[in-house]
C-alpha positions as CSV (number, residue, x, y, z in Angstrom):
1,X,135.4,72.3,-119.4
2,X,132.9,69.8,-118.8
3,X,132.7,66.5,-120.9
4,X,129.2,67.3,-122.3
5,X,130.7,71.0,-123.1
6,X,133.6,69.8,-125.3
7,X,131.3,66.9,-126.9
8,X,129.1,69.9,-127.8
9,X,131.9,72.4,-128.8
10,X,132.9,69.6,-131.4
11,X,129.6,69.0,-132.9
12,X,129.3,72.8,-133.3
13,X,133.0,73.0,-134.8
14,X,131.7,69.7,-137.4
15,X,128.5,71.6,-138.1
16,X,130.0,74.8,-139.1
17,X,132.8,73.1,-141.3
18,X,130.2,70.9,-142.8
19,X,128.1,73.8,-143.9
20,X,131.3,75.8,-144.8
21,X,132.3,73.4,-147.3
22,X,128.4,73.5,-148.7
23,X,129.0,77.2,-149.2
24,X,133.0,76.7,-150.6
25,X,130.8,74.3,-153.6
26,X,127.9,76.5,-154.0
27,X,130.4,79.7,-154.6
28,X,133.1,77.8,-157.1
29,X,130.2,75.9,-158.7
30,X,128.5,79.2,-159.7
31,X,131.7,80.2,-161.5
32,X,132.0,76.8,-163.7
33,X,130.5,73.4,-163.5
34,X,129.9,71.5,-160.1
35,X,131.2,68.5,-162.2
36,X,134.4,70.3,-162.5
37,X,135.5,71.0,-159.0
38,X,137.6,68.5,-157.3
39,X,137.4,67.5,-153.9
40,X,141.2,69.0,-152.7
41,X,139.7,72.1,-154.4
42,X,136.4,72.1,-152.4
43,X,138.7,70.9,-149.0
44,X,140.8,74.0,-149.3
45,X,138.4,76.1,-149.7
46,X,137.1,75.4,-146.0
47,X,140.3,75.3,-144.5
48,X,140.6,71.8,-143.8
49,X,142.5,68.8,-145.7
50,X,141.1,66.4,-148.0
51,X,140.8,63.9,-145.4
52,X,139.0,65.9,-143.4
53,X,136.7,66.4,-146.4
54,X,135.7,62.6,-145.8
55,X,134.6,63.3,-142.3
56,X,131.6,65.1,-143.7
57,X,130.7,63.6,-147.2
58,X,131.7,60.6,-148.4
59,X,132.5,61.8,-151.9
60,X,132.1,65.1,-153.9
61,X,128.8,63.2,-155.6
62,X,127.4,63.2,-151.9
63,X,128.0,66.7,-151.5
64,X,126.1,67.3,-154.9
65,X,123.2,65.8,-153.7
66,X,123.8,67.8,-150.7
67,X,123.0,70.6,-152.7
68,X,120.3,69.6,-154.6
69,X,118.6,68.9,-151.6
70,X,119.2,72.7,-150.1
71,X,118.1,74.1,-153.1
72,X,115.2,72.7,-153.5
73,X,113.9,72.8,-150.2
74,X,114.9,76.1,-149.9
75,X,112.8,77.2,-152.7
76,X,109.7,75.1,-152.5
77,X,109.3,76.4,-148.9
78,X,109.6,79.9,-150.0
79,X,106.8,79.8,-152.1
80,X,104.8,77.7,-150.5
81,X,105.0,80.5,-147.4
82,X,103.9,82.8,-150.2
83,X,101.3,80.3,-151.9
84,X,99.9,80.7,-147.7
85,X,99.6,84.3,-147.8
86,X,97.0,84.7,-150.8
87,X,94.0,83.2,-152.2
88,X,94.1,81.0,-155.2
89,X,94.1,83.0,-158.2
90,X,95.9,86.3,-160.0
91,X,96.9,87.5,-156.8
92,X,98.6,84.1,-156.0
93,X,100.4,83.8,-159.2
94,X,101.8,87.4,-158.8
95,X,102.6,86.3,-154.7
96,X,104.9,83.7,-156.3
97,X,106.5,84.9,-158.8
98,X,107.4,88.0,-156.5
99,X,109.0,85.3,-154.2
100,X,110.1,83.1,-156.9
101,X,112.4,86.1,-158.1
102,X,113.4,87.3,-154.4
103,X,115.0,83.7,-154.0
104,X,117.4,83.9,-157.1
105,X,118.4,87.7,-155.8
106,X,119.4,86.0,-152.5
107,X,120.6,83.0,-154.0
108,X,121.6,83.3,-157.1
109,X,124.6,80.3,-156.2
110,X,121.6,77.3,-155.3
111,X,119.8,78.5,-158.8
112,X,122.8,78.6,-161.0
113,X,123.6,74.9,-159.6
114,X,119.7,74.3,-160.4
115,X,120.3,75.6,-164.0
116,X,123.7,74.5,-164.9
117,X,123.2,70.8,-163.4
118,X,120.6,69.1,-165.5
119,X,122.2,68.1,-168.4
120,X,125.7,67.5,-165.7
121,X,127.9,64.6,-166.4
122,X,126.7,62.8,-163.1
123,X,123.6,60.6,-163.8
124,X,123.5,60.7,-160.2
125,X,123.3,64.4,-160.0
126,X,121.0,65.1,-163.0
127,X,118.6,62.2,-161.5
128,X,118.2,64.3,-158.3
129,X,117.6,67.3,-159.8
130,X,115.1,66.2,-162.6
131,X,113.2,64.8,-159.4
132,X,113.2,68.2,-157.5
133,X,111.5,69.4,-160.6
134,X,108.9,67.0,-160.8
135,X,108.3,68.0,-156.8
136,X,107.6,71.4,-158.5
137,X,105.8,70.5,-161.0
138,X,103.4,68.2,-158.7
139,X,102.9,70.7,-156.1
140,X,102.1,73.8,-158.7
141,X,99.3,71.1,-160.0
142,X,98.0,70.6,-156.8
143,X,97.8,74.3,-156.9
144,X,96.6,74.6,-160.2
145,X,93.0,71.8,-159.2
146,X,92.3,73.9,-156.6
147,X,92.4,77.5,-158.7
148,X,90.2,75.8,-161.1
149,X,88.0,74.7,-158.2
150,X,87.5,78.6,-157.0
151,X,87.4,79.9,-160.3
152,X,85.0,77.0,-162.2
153,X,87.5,76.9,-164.9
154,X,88.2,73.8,-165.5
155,X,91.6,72.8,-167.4
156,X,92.1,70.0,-169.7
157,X,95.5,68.5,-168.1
158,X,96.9,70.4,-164.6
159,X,100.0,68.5,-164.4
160,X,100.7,68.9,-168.4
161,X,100.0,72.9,-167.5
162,X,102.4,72.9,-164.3
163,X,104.9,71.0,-166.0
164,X,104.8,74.0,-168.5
165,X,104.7,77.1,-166.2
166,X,107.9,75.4,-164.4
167,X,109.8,75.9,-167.8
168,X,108.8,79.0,-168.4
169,X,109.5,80.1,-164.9
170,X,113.1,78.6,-164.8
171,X,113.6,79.7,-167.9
172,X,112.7,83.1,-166.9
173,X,114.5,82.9,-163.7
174,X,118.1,82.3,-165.4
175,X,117.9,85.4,-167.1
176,X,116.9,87.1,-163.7
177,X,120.6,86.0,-162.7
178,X,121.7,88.7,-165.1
179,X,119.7,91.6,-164.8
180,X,119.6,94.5,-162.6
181,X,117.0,94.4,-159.5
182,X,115.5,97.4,-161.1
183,X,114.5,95.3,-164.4
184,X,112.5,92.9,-161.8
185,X,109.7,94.2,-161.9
186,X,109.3,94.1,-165.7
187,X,110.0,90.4,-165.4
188,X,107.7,89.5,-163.1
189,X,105.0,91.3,-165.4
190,X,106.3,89.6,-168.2
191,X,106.5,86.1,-166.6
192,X,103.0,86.5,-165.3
193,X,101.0,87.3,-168.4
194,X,103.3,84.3,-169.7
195,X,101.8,82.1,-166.9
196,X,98.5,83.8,-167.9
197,X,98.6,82.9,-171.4
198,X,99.3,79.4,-170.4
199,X,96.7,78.7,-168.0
200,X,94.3,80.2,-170.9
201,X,95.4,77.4,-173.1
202,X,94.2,75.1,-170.4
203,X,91.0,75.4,-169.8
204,X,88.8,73.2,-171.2
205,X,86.7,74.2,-174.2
C-alpha cells in the first residue's frame, strides 16, 4: 500500500469516527440533556477512548456547537430547496411547512437538541443556538418582503412577523416529535392557517 493510500485510508478512518461520535451525541442527547452527557460517555459510545475523543473535538462544548451547526444547516437548506420549488405565496407557505415537518420525521435527534438546548446550562451553547434562530428568522423575513412585493400587501414589521411564525412553527414542530405520521397532515393544516392568521395581523391597515 502506497503512502498516499494509507494517508487517505486514515483520513477516511478520522472522518467516519468523527461523524460517529456526532451521531453517539445526537442519539444520547435526544434521551436527556446534551448538558448531561459526559465526554467518556460520548467516547464509548464510538468505540474509541477518551483520548481519542480529543483527536476530534477539543471538548464536549465543541462538539455542541458541532451540532448546532448540523442542525441548522441541515434545516435551513431544506427549506430553502423547498422555498425554490414554489412561487411566493400560499403555495409556498404549504411547500415549507410540508418540508419543515419531513425534517423532524427524519431527524427528530438534531430537533430535539434544537428544542431542549435553548434554555441549556452552556451560555456557549444557548448563544449558538439563539443565533441559528435569528438566521431563521432573517431569512423567513427576506421571504416575507418579497410575498408582500407579489401580493401588494404590505405588512407593518416583516422581521417582527418572521420572528413570530418561527415560534409558532417550533412550537408546532416539538409536538410533531410525538405524534403519529398519519396526524401530519392535520398539523401542517393547522400550522398553516396559524401562519395565515399571523401574516393577516401584518399587513398594514
Amino acid at each position: 500500500m502506497s503512502d498516499v493510500t494509507t494517508k487517505v485510508s486514515r483520513l477516511d478512518k478520522k472522518e467516519q469516527t468523527h461523524r460517529h461520535l456526532i451521531d453517539v451525541a445526537l442519539k444520547l442527547s435526544s434521551e436527556r440533556s446534551f448538558a448531561s452527557l459526559s465526554l467518556r460517555e460520548v467516547a464509548a459510545g464510538a468505540g474509541i477512548t477518551a483520548a481519542g475523543f480529543y483527536r476530534h473535538f477539543h471538548d464536549m462544548e465543541e462538539l455542541g456547537l458541532a451540532l448546532v451547526d448540523e442542525v441548522g444547516l441541515s434545516l435551513r437548506r431544506l427549506l430553502r430547496e423547498a422555498r425554490k420549488r414554489v412561487s411566493p405565496g400560499p403555495d409556498a407557505i404549504k411547500s415549507s411547512i410540508e418540508s419543515f415537518l419531513e425534517f423532524i420525521r427524519e431527524n427528530g435527534n438534531l430537533f430535539r437538541l434544537l428544542l431542549g438546548e435553548r434554555q441549556g446550562a452552556s451560555a456557549v451553547f444557548r448563544k449558538a443556538i439563539h443565533s441559528e434562530m435569528d438566521r431563521f428568522i432573517g431569512e423567513l423575513a427576506i421571504d416575507l418582503e418579497r410575498l408582500q412585493q407579489s401580493t401588494g400587501k404590505p405588512l407593518r414589521d416583516p422581521h417582527l412577523a418572521a420572528e413570530a411564525i418561527v415560534a409558532v412553527v417550533f412550537t408546532v414542530g416539538a409536538e410533531a416529535l410525538d405524534l403519529p405520521r398519519h396526524k401530519h397532515v392535520g398539523l401542517a393544516h393547522r400550522l398553516s392557517e396559524e401562519i395565515k392568521m399571523i401574516l393577516r395581523g401584518s399587513l398594514q391597515k
